[in-house]
VEXTOR-14428 format. One record per residue (C-alpha): chain; x, y, z. Coordinates in Angstrom, 2 decimals, padded with zeros to 5 digits. Last residue first. Layout:
% VEXTOR-14428
<mol = A, u = X, v = Y, w = Z>;
...
% end
This chain:
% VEXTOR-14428
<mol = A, u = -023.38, v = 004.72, w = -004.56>;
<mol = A, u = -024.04, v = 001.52, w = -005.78>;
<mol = A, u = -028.30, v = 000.97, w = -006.93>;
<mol = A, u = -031.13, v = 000.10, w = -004.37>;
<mol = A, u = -032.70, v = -003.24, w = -004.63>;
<mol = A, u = -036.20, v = -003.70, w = -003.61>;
<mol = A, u = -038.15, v = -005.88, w = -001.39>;
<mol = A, u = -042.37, v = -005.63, w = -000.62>;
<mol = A, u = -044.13, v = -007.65, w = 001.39>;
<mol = A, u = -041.61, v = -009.17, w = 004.28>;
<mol = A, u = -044.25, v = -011.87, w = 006.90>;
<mol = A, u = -043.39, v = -011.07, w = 010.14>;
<mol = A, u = -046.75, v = -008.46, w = 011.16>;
<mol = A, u = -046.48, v = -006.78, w = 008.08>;
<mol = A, u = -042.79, v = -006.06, w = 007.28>;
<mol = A, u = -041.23, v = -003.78, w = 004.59>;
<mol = A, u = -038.30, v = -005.07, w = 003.36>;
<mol = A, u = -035.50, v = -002.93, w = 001.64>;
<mol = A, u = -031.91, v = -002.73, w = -000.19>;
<mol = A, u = -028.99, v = -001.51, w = -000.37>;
<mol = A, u = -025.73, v = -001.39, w = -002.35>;
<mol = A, u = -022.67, v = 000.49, w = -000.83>;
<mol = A, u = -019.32, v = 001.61, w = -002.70>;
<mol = A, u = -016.76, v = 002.88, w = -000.04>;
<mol = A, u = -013.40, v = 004.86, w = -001.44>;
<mol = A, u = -014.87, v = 007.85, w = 000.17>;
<mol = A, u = -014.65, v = 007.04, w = 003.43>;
<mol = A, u = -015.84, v = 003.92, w = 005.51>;
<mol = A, u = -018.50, v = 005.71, w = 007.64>;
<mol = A, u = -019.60, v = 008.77, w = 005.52>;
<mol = A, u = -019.71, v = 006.24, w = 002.68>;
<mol = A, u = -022.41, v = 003.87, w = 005.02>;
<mol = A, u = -023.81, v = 007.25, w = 005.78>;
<mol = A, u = -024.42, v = 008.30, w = 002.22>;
<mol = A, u = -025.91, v = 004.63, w = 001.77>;
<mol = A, u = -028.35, v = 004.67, w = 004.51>;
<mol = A, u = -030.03, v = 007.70, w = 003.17>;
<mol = A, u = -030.09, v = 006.34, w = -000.08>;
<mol = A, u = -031.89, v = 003.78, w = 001.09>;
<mol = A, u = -034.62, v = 005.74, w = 003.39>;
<mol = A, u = -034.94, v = 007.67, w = -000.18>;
<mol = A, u = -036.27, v = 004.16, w = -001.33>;
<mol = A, u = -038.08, v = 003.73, w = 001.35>;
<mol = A, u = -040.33, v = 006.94, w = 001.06>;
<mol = A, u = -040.93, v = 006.40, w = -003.02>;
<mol = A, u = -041.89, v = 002.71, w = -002.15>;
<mol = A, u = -044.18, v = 003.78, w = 000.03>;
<mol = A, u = -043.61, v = 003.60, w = 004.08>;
<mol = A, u = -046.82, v = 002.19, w = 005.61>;
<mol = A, u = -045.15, v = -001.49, w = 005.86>;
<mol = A, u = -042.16, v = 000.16, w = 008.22>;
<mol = A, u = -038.61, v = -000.59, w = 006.96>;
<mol = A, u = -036.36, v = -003.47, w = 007.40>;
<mol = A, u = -032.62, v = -003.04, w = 006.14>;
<mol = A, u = -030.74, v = -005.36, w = 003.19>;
<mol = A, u = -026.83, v = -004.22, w = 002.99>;
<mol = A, u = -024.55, v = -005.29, w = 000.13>;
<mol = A, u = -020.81, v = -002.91, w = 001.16>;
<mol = A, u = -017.53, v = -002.40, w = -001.35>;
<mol = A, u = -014.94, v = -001.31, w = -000.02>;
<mol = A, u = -012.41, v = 000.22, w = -002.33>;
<mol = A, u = -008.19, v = 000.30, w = -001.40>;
<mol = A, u = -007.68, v = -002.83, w = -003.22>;
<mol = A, u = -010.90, v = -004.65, w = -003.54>;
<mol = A, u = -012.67, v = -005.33, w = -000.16>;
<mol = A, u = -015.52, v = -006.99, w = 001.39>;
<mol = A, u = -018.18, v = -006.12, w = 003.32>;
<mol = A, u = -021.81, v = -008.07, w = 004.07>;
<mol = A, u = -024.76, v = -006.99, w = 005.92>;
<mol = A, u = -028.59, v = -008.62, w = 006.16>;
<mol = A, u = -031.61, v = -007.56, w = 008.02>;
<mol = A, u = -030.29, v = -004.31, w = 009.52>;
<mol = A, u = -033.32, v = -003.30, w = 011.78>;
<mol = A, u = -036.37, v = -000.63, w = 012.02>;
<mol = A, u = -034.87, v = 002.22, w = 009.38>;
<mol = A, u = -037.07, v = 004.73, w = 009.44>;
<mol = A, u = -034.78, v = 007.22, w = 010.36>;
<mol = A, u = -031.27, v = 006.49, w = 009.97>;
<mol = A, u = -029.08, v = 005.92, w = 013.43>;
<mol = A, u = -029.77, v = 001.82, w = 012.00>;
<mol = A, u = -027.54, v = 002.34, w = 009.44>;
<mol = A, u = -024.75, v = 003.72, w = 011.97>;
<mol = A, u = -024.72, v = 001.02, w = 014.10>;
<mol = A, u = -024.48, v = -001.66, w = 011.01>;
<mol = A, u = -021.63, v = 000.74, w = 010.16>;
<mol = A, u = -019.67, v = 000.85, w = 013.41>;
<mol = A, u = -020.40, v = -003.20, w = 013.76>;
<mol = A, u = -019.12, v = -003.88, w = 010.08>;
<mol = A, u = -016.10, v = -001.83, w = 011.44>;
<mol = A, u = -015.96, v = -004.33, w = 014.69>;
<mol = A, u = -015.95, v = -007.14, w = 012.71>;
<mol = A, u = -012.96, v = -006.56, w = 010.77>;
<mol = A, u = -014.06, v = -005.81, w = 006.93>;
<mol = A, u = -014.14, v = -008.77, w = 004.65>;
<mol = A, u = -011.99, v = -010.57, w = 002.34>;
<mol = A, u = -011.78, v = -011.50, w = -001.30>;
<mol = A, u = -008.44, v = -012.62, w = -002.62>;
<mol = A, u = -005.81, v = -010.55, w = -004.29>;
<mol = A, u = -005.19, v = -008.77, w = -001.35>;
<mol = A, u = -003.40, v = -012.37, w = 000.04>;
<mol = A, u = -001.20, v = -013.06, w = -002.83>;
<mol = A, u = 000.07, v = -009.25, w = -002.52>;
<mol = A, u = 001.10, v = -009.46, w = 000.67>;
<mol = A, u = 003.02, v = -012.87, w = 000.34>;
<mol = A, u = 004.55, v = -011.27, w = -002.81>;
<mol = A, u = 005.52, v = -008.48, w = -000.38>;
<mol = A, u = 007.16, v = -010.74, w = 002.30>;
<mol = A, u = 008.99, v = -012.71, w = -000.26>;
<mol = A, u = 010.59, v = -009.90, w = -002.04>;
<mol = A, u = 011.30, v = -008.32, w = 001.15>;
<mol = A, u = 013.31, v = -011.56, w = 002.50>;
<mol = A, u = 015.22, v = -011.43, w = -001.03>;
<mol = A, u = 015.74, v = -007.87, w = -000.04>;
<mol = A, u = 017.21, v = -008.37, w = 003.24>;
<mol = A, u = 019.58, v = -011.51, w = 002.33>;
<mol = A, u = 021.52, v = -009.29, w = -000.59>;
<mol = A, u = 021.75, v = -006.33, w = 002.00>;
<mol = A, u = 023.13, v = -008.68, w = 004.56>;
<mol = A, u = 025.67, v = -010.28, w = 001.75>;
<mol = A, u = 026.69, v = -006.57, w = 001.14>;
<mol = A, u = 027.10, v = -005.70, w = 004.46>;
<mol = A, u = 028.83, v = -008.47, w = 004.75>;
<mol = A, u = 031.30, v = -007.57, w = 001.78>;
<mol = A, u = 031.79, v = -003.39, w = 003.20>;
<mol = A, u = 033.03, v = -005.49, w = 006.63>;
<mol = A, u = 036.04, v = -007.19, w = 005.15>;
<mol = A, u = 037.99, v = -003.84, w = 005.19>;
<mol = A, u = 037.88, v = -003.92, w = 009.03>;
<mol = A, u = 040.89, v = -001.21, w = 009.27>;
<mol = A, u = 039.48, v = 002.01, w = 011.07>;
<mol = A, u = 038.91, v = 003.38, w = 007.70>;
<mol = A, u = 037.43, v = 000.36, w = 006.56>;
<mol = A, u = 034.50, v = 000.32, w = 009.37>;
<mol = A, u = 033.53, v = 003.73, w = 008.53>;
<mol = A, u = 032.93, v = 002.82, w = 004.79>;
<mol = A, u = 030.88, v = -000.39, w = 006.38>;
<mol = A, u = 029.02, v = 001.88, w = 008.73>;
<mol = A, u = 028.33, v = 004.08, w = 006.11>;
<mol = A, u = 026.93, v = 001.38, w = 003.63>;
<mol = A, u = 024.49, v = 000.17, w = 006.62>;
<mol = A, u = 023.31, v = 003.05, w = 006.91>;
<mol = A, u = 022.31, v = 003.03, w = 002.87>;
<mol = A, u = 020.89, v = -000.15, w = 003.38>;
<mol = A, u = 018.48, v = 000.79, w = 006.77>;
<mol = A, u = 017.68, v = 004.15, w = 004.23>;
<mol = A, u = 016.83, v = 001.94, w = 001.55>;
<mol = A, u = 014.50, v = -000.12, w = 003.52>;
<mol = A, u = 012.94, v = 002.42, w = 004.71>;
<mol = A, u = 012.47, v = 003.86, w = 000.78>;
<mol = A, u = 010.89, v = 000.13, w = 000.15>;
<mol = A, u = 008.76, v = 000.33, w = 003.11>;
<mol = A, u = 007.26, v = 003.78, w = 001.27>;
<mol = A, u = 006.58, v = 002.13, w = -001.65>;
<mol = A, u = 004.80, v = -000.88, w = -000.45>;
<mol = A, u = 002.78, v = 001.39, w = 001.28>;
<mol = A, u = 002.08, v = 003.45, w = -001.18>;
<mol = A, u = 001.25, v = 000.38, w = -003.59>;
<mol = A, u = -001.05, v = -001.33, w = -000.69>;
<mol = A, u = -003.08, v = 002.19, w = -001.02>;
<mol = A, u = -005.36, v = 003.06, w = 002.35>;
<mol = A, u = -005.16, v = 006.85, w = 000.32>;
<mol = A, u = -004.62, v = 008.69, w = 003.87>;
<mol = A, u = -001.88, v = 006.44, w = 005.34>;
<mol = A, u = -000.37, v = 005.80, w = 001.82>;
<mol = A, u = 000.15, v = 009.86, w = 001.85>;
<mol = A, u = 001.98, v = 009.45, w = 005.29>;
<mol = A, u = 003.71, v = 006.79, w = 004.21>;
<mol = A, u = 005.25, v = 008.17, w = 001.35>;
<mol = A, u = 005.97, v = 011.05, w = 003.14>;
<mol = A, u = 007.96, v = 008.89, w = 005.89>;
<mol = A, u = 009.91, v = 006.65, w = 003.26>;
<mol = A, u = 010.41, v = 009.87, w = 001.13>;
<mol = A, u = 012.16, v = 011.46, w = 003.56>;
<mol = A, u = 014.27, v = 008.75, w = 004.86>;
<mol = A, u = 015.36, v = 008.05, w = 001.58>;
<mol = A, u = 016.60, v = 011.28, w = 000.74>;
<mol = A, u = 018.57, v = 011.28, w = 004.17>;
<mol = A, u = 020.24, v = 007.97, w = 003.77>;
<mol = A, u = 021.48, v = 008.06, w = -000.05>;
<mol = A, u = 022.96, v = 011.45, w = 000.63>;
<mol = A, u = 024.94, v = 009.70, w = 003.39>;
<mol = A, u = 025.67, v = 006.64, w = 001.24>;
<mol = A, u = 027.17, v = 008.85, w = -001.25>;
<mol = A, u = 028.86, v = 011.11, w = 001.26>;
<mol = A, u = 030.75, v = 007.64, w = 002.77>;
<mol = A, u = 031.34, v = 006.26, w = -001.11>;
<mol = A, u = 033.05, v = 009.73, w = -001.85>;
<mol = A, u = 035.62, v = 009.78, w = 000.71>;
<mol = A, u = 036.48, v = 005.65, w = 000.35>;
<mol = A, u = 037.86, v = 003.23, w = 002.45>;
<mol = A, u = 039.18, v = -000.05, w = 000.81>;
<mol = A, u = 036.76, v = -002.71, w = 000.53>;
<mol = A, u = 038.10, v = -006.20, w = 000.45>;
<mol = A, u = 038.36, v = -009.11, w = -002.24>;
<mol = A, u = 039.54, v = -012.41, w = 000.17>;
<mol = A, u = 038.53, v = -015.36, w = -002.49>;
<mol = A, u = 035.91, v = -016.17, w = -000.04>;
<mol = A, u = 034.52, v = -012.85, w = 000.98>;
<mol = A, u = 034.16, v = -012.00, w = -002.93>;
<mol = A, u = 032.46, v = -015.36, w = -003.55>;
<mol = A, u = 029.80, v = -014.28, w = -000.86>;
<mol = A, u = 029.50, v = -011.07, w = -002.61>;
<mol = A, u = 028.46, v = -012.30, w = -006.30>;
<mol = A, u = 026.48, v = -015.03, w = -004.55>;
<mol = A, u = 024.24, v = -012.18, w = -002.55>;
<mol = A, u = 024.39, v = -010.01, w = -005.82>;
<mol = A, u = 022.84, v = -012.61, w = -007.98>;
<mol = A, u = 020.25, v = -013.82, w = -005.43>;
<mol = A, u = 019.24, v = -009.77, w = -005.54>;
<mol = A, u = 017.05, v = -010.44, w = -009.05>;
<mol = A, u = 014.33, v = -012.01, w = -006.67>;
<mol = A, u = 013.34, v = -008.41, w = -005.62>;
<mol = A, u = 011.96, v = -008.43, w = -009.22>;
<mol = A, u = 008.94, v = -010.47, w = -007.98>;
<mol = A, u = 008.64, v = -008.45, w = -005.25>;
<mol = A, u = 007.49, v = -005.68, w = -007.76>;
<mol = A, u = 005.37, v = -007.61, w = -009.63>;
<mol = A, u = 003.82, v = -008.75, w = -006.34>;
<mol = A, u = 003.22, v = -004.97, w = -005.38>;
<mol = A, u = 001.63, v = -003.93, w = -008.68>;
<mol = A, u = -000.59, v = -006.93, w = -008.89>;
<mol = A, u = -002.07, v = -005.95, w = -005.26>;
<mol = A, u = -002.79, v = -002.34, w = -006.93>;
<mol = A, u = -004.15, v = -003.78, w = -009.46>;
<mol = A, u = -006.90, v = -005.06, w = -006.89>;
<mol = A, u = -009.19, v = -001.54, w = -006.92>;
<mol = A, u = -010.16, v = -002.16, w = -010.43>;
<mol = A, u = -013.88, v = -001.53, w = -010.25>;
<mol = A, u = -016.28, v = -004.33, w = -008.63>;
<mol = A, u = -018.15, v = -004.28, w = -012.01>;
<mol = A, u = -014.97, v = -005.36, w = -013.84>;
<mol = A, u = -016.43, v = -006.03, w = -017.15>;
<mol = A, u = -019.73, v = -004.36, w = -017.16>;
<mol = A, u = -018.15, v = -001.59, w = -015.37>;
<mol = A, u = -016.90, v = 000.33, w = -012.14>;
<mol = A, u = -014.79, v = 003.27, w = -012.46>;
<mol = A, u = -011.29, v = 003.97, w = -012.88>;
<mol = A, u = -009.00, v = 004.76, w = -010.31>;
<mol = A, u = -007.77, v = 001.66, w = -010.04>;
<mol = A, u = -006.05, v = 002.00, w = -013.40>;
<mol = A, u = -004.02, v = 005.35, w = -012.93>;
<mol = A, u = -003.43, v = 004.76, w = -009.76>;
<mol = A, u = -002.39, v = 000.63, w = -010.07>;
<mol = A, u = 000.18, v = 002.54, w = -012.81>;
<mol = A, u = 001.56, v = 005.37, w = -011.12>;
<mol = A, u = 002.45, v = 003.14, w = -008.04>;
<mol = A, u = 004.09, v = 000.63, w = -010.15>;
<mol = A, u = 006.17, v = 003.21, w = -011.21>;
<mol = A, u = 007.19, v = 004.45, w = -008.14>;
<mol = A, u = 007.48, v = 000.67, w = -006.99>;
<mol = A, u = 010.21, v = -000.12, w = -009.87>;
<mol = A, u = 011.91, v = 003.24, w = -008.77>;
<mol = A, u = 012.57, v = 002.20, w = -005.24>;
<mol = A, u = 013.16, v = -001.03, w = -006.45>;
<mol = A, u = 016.11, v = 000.57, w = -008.60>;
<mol = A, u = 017.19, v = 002.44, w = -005.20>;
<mol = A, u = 017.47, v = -001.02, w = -003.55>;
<mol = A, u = 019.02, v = -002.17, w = -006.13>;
<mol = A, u = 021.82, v = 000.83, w = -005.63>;
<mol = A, u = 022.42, v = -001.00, w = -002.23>;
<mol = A, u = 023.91, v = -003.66, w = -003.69>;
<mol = A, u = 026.26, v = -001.23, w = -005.42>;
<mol = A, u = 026.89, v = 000.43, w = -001.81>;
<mol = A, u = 027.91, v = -002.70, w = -000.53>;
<mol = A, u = 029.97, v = -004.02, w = -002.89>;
<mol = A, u = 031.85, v = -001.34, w = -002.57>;
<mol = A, u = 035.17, v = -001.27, w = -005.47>;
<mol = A, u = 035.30, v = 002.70, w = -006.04>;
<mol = A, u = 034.42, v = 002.86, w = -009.60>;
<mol = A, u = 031.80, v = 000.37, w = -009.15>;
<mol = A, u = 030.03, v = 001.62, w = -006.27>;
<mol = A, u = 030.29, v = 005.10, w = -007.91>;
<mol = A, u = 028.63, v = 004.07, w = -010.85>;
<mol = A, u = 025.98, v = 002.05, w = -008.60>;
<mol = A, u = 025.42, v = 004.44, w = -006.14>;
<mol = A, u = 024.97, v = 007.34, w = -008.37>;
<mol = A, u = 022.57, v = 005.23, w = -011.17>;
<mol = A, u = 020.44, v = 004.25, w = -007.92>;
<mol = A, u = 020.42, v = 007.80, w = -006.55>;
<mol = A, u = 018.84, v = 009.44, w = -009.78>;
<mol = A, u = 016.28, v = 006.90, w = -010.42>;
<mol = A, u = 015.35, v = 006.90, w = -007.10>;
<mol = A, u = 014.87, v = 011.10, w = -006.65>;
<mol = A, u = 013.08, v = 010.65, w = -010.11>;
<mol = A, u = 010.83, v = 007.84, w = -009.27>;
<mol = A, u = 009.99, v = 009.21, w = -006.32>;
<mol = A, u = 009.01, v = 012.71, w = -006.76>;
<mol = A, u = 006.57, v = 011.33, w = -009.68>;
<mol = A, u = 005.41, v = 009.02, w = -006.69>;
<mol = A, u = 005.12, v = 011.74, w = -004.57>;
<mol = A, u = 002.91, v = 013.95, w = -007.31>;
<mol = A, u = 000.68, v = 011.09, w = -007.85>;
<mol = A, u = 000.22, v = 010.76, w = -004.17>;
<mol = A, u = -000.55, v = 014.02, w = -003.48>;
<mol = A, u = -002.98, v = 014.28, w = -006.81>;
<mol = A, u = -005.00, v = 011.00, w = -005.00>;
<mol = A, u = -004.72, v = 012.39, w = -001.58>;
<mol = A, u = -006.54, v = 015.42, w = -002.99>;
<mol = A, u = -009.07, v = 013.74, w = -005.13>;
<mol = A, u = -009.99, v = 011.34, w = -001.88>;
<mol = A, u = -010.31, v = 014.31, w = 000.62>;
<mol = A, u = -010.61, v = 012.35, w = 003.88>;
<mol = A, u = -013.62, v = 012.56, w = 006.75>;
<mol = A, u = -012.71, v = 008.90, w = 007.78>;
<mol = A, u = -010.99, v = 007.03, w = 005.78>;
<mol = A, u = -007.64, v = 006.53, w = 007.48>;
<mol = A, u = -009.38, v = 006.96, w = 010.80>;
<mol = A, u = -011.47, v = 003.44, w = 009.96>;
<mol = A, u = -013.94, v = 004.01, w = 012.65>;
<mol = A, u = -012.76, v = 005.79, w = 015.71>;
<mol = A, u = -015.10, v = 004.89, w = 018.68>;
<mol = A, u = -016.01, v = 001.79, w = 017.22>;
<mol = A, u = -012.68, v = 000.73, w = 018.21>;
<mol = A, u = -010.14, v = -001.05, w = 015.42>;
% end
């Protein structure tokens, strides 16, 4: 990431807004999901496609990370405490490996199809199955590129998580319509592999995600170019001589920022502490809104540090 552009998601954002967008998307979500995966799997059924009933778990995912979504919102929005006093940003890294872990569930389809090719079961072409899988394609689509448009602005692993699961959903339900398309022109055996390919694809999401989700739950720190853009930008603040000390790391979608600067010896405590809070607001006006910085002082005489105090988070 340049220094030139610093963290664009952040940048200049309206947290409360993003937040009641993606609230409202993942209420949109869930619904839409909830709807499609009960369609695709009764029809699925009724009609004999594998495929299309494999892809109804993809819908049920779809609703599993809607849900998941509320919840990490709902909890990492709350603020810092005794208990938790780097907030709850990581539930939202809990959120996506619970939902990978249900991704697991799909081993049951991929055998169920796999014995289907082998005793010879085919897919006969089907009217409704085709506009199914159509329907199932465009409302997908949508919400995959919303969903990643509001995850874009929130930095939220749950959105994003989200929003690759309606992708995936629209790959599957493309899939489906080839396979319909494929039995009218005779290749009845192709609605089972699309079913074993669907079966594959979300045990390979399931693993990918839980991978994801295993890594944001450990600490980490900023790339070294945006601790750059916001040691620059501390030292922009007047009366600030150097950045003595600097260290990032995040928790879910919050940063959280311990910074140490040098001030002059002649400042007074009252004058370096508002030097402080000056660095802070631009630390936030750096990262975004999601940013919580801690900073503190030295004054210097000659080499030797006199005086050091601890600002509080802003």
């Amino acid at each position: 990431m340049s220094m030139s552009m610093p963290l664009p998601r952040l940048f200049g954002g309206d947290l409360s807004r993003c937040t009641r967008c993606g609230m409202r998307f993942a209420w949109i979500n869930l619904g839409v999901n909830l709807s499609m995966a009960i369609l695709k799997a009764t029809v699925g059924a009724l009609a004999n496609s594998e495929a299309l009933m494999v892809s109804s778990l993809y819908s049920l995912n779809d609703v599993l990370s809607a849900a998941a979504v509320l919840t990490s919102f709902k909890m990492a929005s709350r603020p810092a405490d005794k208990q938790h006093p780097f907030g709850y940003g990581k539930v939202e890294f809990l959120a996506v490996g619970l939902v990978s872990l249900v991704l697991a569930a799909s081993m049951c389809f991929f055998v169920y199809a796999i014995v289907s090719i082998l005793k010879g079961s085919e897919g006969g072409p089907n009217v409704v199955v085709l506009l199914v899988a159509l329907l199932s394609f465009g409302t997908s689509e949508v919400l995959a590129r919303k969903g990643f448009c509001v995850a874009h602005h929130l930095d939220s692993p749950a959105l994003d998580t989200s929003a690759e699961h309606n992708r995936a959903d629209a790959i599957s339900s493309a899939l489906v319509v080839l396979g319909t398309l494929g039995a009218f022109c005779g290749l009845h055996v192709l609605d089972r592999l699309v079913a074993v390919y669907e079966a594959v694809d979300i045990m390979h999401l399931g693993g990918k995600f839980l991978g994801r989700a295993l890594k944001g739950l450990m600490d980490s720190s900023l790339p070294a170019d945006d601790v750059e853009v916001v040691r620059v930008a501390c030292l922009r603040v007047p009366g600030v001589s150097a950045v003595k000390s600097l260290r990032t790391r995040r928790s879910g979608a919050q940063i959280w920022v311990d910074a140490v600067v040098l001030v002059p010896e002649h400042l007074s405590v009252e004058q370096a502490s508002a030097v402080t809070q000056q660095v802070r607001l631009v630390i936030r006006h750096a990262l975004g809104p999601q940013a919580r910085a801690q900073v503190g002082f030295r004054a210097h005489r000659g080499s030797e540090p006199i005086v050091q105090t601890v600002g509080g988070h802003a």
